[in-house]
ROTORPA-224282 format. One record per residue (C-alpha): x, y, z. Coordinates in Angstrom, 2 decimals, decimal comma, always signed. Layout:
<sites>
east  north  up
X  Y  Z $
...
</sites>
This chain:
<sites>
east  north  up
+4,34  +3,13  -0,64 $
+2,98  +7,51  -1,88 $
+4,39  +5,58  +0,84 $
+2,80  +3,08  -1,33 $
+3,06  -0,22  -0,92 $
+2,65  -3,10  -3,27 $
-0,67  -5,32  -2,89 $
-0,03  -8,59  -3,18 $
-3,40  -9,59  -2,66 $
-4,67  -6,42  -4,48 $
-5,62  -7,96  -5,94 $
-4,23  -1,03  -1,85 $
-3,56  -0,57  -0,31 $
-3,78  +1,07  +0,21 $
-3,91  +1,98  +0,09 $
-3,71  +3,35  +0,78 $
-7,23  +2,58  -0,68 $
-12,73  -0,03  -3,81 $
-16,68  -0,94  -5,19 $
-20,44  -1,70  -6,37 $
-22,81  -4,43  -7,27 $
-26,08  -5,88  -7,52 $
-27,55  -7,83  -4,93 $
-28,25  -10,86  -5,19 $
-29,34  -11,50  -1,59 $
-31,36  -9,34  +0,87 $
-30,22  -6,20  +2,96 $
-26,57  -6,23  +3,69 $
-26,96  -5,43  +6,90 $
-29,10  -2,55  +9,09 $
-30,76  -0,16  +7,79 $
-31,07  -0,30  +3,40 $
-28,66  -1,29  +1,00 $
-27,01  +1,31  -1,34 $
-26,01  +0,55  -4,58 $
-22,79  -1,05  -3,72 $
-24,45  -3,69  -1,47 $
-22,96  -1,98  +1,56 $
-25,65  -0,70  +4,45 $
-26,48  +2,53  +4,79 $
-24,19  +2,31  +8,17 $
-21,29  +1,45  +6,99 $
-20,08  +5,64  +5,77 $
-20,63  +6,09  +9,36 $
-18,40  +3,45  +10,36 $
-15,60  +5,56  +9,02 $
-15,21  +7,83  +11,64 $
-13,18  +6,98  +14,59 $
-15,56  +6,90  +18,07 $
-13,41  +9,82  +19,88 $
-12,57  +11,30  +16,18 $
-12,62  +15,43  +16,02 $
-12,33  +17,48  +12,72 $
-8,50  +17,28  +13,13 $
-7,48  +14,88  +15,95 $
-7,25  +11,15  +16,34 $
-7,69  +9,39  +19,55 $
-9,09  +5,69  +19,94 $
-12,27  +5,50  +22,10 $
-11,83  +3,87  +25,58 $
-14,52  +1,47  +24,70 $
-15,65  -1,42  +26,90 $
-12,96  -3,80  +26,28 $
-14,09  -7,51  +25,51 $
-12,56  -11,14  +26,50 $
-13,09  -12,77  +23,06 $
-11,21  -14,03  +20,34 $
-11,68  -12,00  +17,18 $
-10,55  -14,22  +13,47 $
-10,00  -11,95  +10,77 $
-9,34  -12,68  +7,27 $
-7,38  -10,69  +4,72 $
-5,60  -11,94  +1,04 $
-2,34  -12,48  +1,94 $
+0,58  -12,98  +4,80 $
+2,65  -11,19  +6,80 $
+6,28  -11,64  +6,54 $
+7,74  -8,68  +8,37 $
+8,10  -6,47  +11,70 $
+9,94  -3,45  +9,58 $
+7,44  -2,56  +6,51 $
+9,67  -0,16  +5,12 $
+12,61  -2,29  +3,14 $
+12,05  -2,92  -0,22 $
+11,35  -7,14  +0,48 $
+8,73  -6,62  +3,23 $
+6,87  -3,40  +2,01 $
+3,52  -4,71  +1,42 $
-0,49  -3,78  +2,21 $
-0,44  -6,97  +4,20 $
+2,12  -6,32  +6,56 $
+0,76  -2,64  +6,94 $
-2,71  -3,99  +7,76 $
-1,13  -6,13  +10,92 $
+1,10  -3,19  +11,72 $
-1,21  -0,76  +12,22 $
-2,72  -1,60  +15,28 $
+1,21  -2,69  +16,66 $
+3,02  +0,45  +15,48 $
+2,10  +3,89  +16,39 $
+3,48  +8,04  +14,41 $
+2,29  +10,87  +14,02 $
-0,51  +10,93  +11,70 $
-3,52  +8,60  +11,60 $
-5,92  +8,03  +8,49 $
-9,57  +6,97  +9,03 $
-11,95  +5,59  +6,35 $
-12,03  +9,08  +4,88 $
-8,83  +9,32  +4,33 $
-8,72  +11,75  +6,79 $
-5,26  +12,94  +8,12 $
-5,74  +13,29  +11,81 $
-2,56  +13,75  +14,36 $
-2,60  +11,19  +16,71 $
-2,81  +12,47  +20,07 $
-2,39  +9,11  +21,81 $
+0,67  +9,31  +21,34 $
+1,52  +12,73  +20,17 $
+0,81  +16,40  +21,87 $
+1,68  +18,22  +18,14 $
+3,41  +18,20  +14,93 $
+3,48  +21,96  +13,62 $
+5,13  +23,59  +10,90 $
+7,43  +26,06  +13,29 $
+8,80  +27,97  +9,97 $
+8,27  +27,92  +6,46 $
+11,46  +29,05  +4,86 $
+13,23  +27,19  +5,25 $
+10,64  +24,33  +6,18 $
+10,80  +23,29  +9,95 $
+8,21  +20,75  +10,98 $
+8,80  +20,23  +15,06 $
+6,56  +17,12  +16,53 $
+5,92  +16,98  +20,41 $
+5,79  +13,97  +21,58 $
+3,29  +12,72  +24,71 $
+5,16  +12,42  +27,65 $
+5,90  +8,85  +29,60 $
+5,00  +6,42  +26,60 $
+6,60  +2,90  +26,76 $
+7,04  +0,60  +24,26 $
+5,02  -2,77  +25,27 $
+8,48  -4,23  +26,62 $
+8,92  -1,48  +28,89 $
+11,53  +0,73  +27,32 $
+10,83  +5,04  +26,35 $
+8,85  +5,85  +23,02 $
+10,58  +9,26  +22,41 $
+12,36  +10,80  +19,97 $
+15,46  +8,73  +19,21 $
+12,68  +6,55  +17,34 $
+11,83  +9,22  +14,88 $
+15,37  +10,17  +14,32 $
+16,02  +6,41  +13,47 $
+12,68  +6,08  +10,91 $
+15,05  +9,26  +9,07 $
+18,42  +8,49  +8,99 $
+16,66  +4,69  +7,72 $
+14,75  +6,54  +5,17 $
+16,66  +9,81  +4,24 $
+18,77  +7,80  +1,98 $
+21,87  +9,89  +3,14 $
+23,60  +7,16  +5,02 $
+26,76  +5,80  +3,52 $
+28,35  +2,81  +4,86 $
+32,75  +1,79  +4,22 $
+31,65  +1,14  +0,41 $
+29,70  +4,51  +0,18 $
+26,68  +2,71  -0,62 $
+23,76  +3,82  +1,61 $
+23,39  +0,54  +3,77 $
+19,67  +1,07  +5,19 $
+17,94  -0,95  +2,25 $
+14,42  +1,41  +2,45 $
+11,48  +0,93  -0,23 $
+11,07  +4,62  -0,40 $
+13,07  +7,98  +0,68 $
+10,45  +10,60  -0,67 $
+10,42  +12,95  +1,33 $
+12,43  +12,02  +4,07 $
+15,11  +12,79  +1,39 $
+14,46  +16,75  +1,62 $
+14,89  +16,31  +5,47 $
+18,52  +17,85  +5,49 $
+19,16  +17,92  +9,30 $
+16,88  +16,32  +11,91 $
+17,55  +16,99  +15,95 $
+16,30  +15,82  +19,29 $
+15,93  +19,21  +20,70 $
+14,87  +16,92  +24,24 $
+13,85  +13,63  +24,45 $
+9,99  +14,58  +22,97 $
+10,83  +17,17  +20,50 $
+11,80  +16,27  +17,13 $
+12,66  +18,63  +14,55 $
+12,65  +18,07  +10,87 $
+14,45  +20,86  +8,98 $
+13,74  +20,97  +5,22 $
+16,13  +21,71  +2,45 $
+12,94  +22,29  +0,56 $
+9,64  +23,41  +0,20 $
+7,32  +19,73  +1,40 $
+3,49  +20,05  +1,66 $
+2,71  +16,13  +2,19 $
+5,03  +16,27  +5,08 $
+1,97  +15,04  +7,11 $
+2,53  +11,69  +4,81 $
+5,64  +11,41  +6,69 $
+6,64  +9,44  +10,40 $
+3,09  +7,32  +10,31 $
+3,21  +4,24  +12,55 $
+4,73  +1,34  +10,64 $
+7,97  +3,57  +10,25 $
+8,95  +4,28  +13,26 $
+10,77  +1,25  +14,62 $
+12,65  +0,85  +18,14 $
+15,54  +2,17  +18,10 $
+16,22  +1,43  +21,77 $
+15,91  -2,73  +20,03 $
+18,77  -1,12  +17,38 $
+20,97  +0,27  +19,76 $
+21,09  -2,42  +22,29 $
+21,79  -5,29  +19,28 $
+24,02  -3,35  +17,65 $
+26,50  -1,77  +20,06 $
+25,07  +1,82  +18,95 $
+25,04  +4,17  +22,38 $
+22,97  +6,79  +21,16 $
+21,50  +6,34  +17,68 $
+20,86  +10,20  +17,34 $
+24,66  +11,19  +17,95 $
+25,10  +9,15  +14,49 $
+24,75  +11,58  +11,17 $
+24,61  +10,07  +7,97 $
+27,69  +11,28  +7,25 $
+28,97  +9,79  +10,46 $
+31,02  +6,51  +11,32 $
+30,74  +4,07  +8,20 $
+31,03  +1,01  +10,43 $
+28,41  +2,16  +12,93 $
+25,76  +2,84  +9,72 $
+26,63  -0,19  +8,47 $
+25,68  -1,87  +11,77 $
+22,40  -0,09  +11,97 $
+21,41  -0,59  +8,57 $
+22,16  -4,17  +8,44 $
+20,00  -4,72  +11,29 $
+17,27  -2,64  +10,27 $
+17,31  -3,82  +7,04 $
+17,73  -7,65  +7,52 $
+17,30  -8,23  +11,41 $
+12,93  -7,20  +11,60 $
+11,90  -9,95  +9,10 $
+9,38  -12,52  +10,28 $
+8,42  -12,51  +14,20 $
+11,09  -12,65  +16,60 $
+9,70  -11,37  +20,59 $
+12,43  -9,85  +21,99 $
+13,05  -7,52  +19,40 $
+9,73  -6,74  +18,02 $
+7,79  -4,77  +20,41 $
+4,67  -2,41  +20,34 $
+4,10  +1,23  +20,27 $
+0,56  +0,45  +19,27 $
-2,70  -0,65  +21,16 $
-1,88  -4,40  +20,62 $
+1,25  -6,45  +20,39 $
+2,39  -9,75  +18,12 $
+2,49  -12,61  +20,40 $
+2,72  -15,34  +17,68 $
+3,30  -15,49  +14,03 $
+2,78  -19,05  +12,41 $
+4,49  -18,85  +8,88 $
+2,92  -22,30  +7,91 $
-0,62  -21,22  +8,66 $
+0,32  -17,59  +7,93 $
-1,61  -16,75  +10,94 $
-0,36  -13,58  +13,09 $
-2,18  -13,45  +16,88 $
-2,29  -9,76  +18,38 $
-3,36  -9,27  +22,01 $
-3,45  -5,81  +24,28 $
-0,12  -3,87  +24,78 $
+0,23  -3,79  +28,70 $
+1,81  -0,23  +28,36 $
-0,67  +1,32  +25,86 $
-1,69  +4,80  +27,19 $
-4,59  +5,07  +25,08 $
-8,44  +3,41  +25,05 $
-8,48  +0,01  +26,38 $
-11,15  -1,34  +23,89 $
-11,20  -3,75  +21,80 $
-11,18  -7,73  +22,16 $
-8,57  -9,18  +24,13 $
-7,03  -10,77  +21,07 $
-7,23  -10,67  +17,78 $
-6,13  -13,62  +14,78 $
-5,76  -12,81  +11,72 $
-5,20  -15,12  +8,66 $
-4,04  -14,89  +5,24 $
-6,76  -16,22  +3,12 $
-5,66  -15,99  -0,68 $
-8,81  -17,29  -1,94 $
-11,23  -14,81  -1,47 $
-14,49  -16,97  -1,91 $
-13,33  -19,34  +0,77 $
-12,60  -16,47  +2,89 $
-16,32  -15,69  +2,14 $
-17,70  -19,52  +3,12 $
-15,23  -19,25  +6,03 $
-17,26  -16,40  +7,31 $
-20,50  -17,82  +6,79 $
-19,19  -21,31  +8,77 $
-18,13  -19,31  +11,35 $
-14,65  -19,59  +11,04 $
-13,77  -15,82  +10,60 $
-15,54  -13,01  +12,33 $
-13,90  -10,27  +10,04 $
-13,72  -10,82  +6,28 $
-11,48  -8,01  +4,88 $
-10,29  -8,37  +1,26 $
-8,71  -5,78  -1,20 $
-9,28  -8,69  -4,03 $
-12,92  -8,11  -5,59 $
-14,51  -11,26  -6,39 $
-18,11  -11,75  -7,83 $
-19,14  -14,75  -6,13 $
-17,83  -13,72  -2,82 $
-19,49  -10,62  -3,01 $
-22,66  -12,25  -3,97 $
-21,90  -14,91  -0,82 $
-20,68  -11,80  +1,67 $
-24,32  -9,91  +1,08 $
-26,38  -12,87  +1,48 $
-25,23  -13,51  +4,56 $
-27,75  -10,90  +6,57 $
-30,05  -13,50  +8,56 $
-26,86  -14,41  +9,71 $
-26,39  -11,22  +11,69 $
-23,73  -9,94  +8,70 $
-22,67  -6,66  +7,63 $
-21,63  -6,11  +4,13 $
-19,42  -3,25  +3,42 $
-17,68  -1,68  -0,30 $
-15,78  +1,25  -0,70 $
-13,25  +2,42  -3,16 $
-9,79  +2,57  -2,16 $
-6,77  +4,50  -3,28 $
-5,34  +1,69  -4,97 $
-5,12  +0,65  -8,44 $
-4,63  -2,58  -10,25 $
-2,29  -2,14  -13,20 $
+0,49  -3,98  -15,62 $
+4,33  -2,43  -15,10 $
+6,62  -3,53  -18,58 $
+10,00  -4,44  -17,59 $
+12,44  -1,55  -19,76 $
+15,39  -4,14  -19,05 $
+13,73  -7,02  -21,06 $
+12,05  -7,11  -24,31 $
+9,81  -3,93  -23,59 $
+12,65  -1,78  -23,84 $
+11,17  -2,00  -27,73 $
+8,79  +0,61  -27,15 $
+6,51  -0,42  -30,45 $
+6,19  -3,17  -28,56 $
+4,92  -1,39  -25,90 $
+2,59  +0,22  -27,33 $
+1,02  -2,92  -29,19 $
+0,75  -4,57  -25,99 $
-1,28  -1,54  -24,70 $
-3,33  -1,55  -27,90 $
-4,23  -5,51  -27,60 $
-5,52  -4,92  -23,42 $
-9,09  -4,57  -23,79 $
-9,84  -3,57  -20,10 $
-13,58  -3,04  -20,11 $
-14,10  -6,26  -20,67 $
-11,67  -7,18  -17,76 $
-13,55  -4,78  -15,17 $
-16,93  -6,14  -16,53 $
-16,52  -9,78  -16,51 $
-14,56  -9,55  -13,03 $
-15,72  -6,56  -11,00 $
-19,68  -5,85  -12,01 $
-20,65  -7,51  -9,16 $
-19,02  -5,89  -6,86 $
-19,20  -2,45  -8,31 $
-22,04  -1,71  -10,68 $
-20,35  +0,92  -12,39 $
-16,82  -0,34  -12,57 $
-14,90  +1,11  -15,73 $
-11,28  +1,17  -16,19 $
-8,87  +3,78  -14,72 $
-7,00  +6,36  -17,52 $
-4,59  +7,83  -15,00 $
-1,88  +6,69  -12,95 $
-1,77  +9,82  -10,78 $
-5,39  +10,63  -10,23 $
-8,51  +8,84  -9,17 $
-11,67  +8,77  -11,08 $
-13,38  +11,68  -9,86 $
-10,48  +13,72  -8,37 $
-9,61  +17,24  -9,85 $
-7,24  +16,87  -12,31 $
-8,55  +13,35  -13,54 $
-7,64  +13,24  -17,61 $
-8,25  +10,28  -19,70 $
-4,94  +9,31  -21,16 $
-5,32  +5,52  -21,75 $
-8,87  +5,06  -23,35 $
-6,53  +6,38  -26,81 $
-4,22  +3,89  -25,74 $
-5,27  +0,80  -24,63 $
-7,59  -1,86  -25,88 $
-7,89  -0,76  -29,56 $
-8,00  -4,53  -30,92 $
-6,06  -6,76  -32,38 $
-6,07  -5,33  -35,86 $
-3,70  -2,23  -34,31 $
-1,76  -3,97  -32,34 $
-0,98  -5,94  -35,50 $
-0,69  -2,90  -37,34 $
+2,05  -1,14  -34,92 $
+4,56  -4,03  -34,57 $
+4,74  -4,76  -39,06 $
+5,16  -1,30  -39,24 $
+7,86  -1,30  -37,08 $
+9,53  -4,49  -38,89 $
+8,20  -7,34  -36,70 $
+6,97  -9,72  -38,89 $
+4,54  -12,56  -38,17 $
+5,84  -16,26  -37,92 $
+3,93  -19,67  -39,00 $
+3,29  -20,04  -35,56 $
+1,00  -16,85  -35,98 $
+3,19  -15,06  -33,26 $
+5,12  -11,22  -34,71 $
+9,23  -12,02  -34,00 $
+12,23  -9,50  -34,91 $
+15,84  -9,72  -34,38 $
+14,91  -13,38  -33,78 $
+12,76  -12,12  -30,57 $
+9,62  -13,34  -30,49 $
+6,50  -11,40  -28,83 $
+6,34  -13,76  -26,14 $
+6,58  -12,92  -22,71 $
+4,70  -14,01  -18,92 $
+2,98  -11,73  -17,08 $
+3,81  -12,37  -13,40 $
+1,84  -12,12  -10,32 $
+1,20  -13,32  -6,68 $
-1,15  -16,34  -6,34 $
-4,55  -14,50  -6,94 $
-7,68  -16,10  -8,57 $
-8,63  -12,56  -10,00 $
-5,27  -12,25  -11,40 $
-5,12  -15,71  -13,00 $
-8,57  -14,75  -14,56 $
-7,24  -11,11  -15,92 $
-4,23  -12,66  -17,53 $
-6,50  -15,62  -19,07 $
-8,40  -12,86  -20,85 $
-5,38  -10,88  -21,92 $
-4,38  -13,77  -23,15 $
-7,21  -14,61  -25,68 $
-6,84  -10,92  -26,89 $
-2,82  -10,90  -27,66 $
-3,25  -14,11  -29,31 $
-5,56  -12,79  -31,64 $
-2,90  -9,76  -31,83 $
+0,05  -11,85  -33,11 $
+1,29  -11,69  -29,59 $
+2,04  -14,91  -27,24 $
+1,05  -14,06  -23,40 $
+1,86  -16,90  -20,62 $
+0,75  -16,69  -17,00 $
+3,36  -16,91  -14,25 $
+1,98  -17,18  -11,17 $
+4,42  -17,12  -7,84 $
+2,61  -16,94  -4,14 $
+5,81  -15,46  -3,40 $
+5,96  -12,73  -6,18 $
+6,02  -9,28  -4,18 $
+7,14  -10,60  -0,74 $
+9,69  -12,55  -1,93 $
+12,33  -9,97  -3,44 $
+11,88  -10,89  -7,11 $
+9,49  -7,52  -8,02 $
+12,33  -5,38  -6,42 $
+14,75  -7,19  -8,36 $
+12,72  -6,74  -11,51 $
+12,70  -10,13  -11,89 $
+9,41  -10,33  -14,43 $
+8,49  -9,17  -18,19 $
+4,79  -7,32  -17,04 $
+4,03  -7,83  -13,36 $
+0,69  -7,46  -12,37 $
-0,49  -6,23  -9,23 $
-1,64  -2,82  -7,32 $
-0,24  +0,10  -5,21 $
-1,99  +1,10  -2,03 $
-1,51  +4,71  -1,43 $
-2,01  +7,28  +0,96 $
-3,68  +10,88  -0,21 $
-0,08  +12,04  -1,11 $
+0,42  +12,38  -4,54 $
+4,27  +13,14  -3,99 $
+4,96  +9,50  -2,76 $
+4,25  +7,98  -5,92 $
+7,72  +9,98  -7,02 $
+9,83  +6,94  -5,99 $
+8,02  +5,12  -8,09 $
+8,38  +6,78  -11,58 $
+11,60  +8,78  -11,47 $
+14,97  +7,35  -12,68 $
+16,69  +5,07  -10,14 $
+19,83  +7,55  -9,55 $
+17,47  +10,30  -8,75 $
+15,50  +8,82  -5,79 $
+13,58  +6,42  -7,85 $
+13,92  +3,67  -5,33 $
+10,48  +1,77  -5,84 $
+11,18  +1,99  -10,13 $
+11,60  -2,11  -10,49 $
+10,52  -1,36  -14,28 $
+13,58  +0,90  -15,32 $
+11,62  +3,71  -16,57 $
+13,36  +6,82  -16,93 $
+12,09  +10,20  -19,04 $
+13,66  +13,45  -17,78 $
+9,59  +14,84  -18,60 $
+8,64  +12,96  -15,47 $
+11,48  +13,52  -13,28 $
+11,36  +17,02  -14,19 $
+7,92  +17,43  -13,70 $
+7,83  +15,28  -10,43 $
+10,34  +18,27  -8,64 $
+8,08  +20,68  -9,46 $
+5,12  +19,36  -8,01 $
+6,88  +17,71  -4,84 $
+8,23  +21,47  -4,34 $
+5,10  +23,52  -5,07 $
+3,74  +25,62  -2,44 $
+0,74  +26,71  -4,93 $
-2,00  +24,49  -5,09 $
-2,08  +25,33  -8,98 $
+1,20  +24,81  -9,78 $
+1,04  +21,40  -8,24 $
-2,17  +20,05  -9,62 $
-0,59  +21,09  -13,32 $
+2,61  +19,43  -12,76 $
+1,42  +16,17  -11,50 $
-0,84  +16,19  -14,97 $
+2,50  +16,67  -16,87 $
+3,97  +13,48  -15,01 $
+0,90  +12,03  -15,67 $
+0,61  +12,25  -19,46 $
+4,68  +11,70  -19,63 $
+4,25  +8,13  -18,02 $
+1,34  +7,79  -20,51 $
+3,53  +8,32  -23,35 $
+5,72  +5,80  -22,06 $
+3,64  +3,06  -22,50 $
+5,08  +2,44  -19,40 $
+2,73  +1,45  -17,15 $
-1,25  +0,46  -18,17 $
-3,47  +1,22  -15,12 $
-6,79  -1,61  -15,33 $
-8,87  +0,10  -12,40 $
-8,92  +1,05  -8,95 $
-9,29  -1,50  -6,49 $
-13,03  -1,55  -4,65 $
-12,25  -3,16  -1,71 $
-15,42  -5,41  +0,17 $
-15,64  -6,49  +3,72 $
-18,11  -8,23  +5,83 $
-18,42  -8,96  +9,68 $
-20,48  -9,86  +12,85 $
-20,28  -9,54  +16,27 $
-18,86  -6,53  +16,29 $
-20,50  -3,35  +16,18 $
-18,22  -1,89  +13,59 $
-15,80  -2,33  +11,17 $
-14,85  -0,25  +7,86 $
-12,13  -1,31  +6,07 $
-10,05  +1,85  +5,59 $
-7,98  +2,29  +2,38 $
-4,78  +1,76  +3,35 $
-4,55  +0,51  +6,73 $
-6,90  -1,98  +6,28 $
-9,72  -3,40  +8,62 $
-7,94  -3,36  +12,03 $
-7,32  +0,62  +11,57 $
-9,15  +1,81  +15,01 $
-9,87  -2,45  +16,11 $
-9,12  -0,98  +20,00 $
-12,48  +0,12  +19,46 $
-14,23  -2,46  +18,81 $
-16,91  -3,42  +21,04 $
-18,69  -6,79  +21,35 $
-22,13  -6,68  +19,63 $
-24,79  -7,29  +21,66 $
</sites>
């Protein structure tokens, strides 16, 4: 996911969700430029056009017969977000404006039903927990065929993790089941009412259903043989879940026409894997505001300073980039006389280093040398300062800087030089070689950190490197374009993999994330597992008092601290620029194209 979701050009996320800098050209845009570069506009770009104080609805704007290029840090590679191969920031930020549920996030991070396509979604009892959602009446998908509730009955069984195929083993292959997990029955009481009974307590249930996991399951039924995918339980016909989980795990990869349709303001009409170039244009049977230009390209642009020159050439309308870079950023807000708008905001993603528990790090002195060797103010200074003035790094992994319940529980940690470091691993019996590197058991401290082809990346592990060398500690770089879209971070297939998770405001879906694998931890590549966080992770998840919650998601917190499990670096800023539109605000986790059937032509 957190539904959070891996950034692979977090480089978030998502976001689910980033920041400052000096200038170093003129105003940014209309109006002044705050201290993050970003006009004095851009806040109030966050707001959807038709947005009320708790409803969603895309502005019928005047629609527009252009061609809109936008640029974000990385490809698409899949129709279904949800598996654990596809999930991804990248695909989400395509997806959003194709794939339509229940609740909507704007640049606030607002939760805000979506009545374009739904009437309600009300908690109907409380104990036991019944959520019913009402769906709008007479919505098609873009290829003709009912949006209704055999769609949301297919994102749970996919996601409740109940299914069991002829070997038992659940056979719908999803990247996260919190919450969808507590969902202990679900019904079609008629065709638009859904009703999600809980076998507990759920408060982020809101976090639940959003538009990138509901998939067709009209698509489902018809290649698969299924009649009705709602008279299947999870305890039902092991062939038949087999079937659908197959092809809803495997079948939504990539672009294919036929089977990928749109609930959403726009539809995929092409996908070019070579250029890694995805072209949306309107959804005939969209019910909502017709805005927005007629179609919309969008390009994966890993390089985030030749996104920035491909902007200024004209090349790109929308620059949108979850990977803060200096000299972009510098490039981005000198670009004014040019009619651009420069735009920075934090995100609710962070940028941190996961140590594989299957590999070496299972040595947890290790662990904690490693930690002691990462000096991460210098990272945030020498690569962020530009585009956030006051960068600094993050100390939690559940809380943002600035959110109640924020603790510092790295800065005793992490980065106290090479002299500790060295210090921790002889007094746990590593002993240094001629080569200058600590080795025990004949293992050396040696080991890649891995990531997804990233400049900023390549340029945190070159410092991390200087400072474990001076540690007694050998660090190589592994970079792999492929690294987080191509299977090998679910596989835990790495030593430390750096990257970022894109969240949404719900603290409960980072649970699949840091509890053992058997008990639900289905996003856990690292093989973590403390009963402390676990533990503490059911008590929060189940709290119905505000309280309670807040002081149980501390206790995960400072469990996963004493771990050395995980060493958060900072949380992403994310930076944007455009023209010829009249607005854009890259939104924390649903990137740039958010509310795009909005958009209206600049004049």
């Amino acid at each position: 996911m957190r539904r959070s979701k891996a950034v692979s050009a977090l480089s978030l996320v998502a976001g689910a969700s980033l920041l400052l800098s000096a200038c170093s050209g003129g105003d940014s845009g209309s109006g002044n430029t705050d201290q993050n570069g970003s006009s004095t506009d851009i806040k109030a770009m966050a707001v959807g056009k038709a947005e009320t104080a708790d409803q969603f609805k895309l502005a019928d704007t005047p629609g527009y017969d252009a061609t809109v290029t936008v640029g974000i840090d990385d490809g698409y590679s899949g129709y279904n977000n949800q598996t654990t191969d596809t999930n991804t920031s990248y695909n989400n930020y395509i997806l959003t404006s194709v794939l339509s549920g229940v609740f909507k996030l704007d640049g606030n991070n607002k939760q805000l039903l979506n009545v374009d396509v739904f009437e309600s979604a009300e908690v109907t009892s409380k104990s036991p927990q019944v959520v019913t959602y009402k769906i709008k009446p007479n919505l098609k998908w873009s290829d003709g065929q009912a949006y209704d509730c055999k769609d949301m009955y297919l994102a749970w069984l996919a996601q409740s993790g109940l299914a069991k195929g002829p070997d038992g083993k659940n056979p719908f292959n999803a990247a996260s089941t919190t919450g969808y997990s507590l969902i202990k029955t679900a019904t079609c009481k008629d065709a638009l009412t859904f009703e999600a009974d809980f076998s507990e307590p759920y408060l982020d249930y809101k976090g639940l259903f959003n538009g990138v996991a509901i998939m067709p399951a009209h698509v489902l039924q018809s290649k698969t043989g299924i009649a009705d995918i709602t008279k299947l339980a999870p305890t039902g016909d092991p062939a038949q879940l087999k079937a659908a989980g197959d092809f809803w795990t495997n079948e939504w990869k990539g672009f294919k026409a036929d089977i990928m349709p749109s609930s959403g303001p726009y539809k995929i009409t092409a996908f070019d894997a070579n250029q890694k170039a995805v072209t949306l244009e309107k959804n005939p049977n969209w019910s909502g505001g017709k805005g927005g230009p007629a179609k919309i390209v969008v390009r994966a642009m890993e390089d985030t300073k030749a996104m920035a020159t491909a902007l200024q050439n004209g090349e790109i309308d929308v620059a949108a980039s979850t990977q803060p870079d200096a000299t972009a950023a510098q490039t981005l807000k000198g670009l004014a006389a040019q009619g651009v708008t420069y735009g920075s905001a934090p995100q609710l993603t962070f940028e941190h280093l996961d140590l594989n528990y299957k590999r070496m790090f299972k040595d947890k002195d290790l662990r904690k040398a490693f930690f002691e060797t990462v000096n991460r103010k210098e990272i945030t200074d020498k690569l962020l300062k530009e585009v956030q003035a006051d960068a600094a790094p993050l100390n939690s992994i559940e809380f943002f800087q600035g959110e109640e319940g924020y603790t510092d529980l790295y800065g005793s940690k992490a980065g106290l030089g090479a002299e500790a470091a060295a210090k921790t691993l002889s007094d746990a019996g590593w002993v240094k070689g001629s080569d200058g590197i600590f080795a025990k058991g004949g293992q050396r401290a040696s080991f890649k950190i891995s990531h997804n082809q990233n400049a900023r990346r390549s340029q945190t592990v070159e410092i991390i490197i200087s400072q474990a060398k001076a540690a007694g500690i050998e660090v190589k770089d592994e970079t792999d374009a492929n690294f987080l879209k191509g299977g090998r971070l679910a596989a835990s297939d790495y030593d430390v993999a750096l990257f970022g998770w894109s969240s949404t405001p719900n603290k409960s879906e980072s649970r699949s994330i840091y509890v053992c694998k058997e008990n639900g931890g289905d996003q856990n590549y690292q093989g973590l597992c403390d009963e402390n966080i676990d533990k503490n992770y059911d008590i929060a998840v189940k709290a119905t008092d505000e309280a309670v919650k807040l002081k149980a998601y501390q206790d995960v917190d400072k469990a996963i601290a004493d771990q050395y499990a995980t060493l958060p670096l900072f949380q992403t800023p994310s930076m944007w620029a455009f023209k010829g539109i009249d607005r854009v605000y890259m939104q924390s986790y649903d990137g740039a194209l958010w509310n795009a059937g909005e958009w209206e032509q600049k004049k």
